[in-house]
C-alpha positions in Angstrom: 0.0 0.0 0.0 1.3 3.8 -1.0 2.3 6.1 1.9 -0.4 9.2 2.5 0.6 12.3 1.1 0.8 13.7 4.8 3.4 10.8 5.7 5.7 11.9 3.1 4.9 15.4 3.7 6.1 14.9 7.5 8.9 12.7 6.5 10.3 15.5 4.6 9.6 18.4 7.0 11.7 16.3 9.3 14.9 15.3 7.1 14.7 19.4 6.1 14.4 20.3 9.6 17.6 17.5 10.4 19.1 19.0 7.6 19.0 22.6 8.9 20.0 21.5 12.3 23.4 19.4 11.9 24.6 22.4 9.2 23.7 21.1 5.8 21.1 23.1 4.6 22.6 25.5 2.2 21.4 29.3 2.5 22.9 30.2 -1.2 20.9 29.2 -3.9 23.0 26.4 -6.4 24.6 28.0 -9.5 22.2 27.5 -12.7 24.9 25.4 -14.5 24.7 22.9 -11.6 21.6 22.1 -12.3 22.7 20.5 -16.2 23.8 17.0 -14.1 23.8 13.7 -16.0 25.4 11.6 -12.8 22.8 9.8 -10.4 22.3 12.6 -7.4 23.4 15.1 -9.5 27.5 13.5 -8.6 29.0 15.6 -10.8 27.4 19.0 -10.1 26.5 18.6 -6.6 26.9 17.4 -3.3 24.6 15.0 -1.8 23.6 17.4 0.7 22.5 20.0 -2.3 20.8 17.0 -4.1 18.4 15.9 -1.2 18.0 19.9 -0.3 17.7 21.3 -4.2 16.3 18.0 -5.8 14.6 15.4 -3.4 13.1 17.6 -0.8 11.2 19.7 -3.8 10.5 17.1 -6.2 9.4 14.4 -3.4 6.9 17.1 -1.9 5.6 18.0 -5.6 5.0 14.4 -6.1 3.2 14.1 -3.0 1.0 17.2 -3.6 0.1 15.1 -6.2 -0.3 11.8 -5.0 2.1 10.5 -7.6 4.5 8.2 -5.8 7.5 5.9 -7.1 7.1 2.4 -6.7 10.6 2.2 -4.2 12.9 4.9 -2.7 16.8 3.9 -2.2 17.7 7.4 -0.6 18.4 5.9 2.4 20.9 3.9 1.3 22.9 6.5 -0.7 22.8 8.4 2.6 24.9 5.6 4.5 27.6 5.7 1.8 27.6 9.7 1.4 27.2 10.8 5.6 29.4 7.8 7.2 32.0 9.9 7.6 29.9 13.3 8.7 29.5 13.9 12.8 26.2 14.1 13.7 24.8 12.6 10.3 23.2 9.7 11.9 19.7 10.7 12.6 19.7 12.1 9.1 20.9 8.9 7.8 18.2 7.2 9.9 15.0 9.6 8.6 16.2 9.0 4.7 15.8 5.2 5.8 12.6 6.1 7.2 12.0 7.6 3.9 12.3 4.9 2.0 10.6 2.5 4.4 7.3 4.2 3.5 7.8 2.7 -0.1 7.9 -0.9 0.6 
């Protein structure tokens, strides 16, 4: 069964509020040429950070304004490869888990 558009909703009001908290919410808006990726999370124009804050958060909330949901989420995962080496990263890592976990 799909998640509710509120679960996602809350989901991501938490992983933005995370984000904000441990220092990795950007206040500068990204340059327009990094938005012309071709790399899975935006690799080679981005940071991962800048991905799930310019990218995911946005994208994830328009598609749950819509009720239009992908059928699995692996954001999670990514997370565990791209924060293992950030302090305080964990509960960020855990609430993109929690992300996904509403997919499944």
């Amino acid at each position: 069964m799909p998640p509710t558009p509120a679960s996602v909703l809350a989901q991501l009001d938490r992983i933005e509020a995370e984000m904000k908290r441990i220092g990795l919410w950007q206040a500068a808006p990204l340059e327009p040429e990094q938005y012309d990726f071709r790399a899975a999370f935006a690799g080679d124009t981005m940071s991962f950070a800048q991905w799930l804050q310019f990218i995911f958060i946005p994208n994830a909330r328009a598609a749950a304004r819509q009720n239009k949901f992908p059928a699995a989420s692996h954001v999670g995962a990514k997370a565990v490869r791209e924060f293992d080496s950030i302090p305080g990263a964990a509960e960020l890592v855990t609430l993109l888990a929690e992300f996904d976990a509403l997919f499944q």
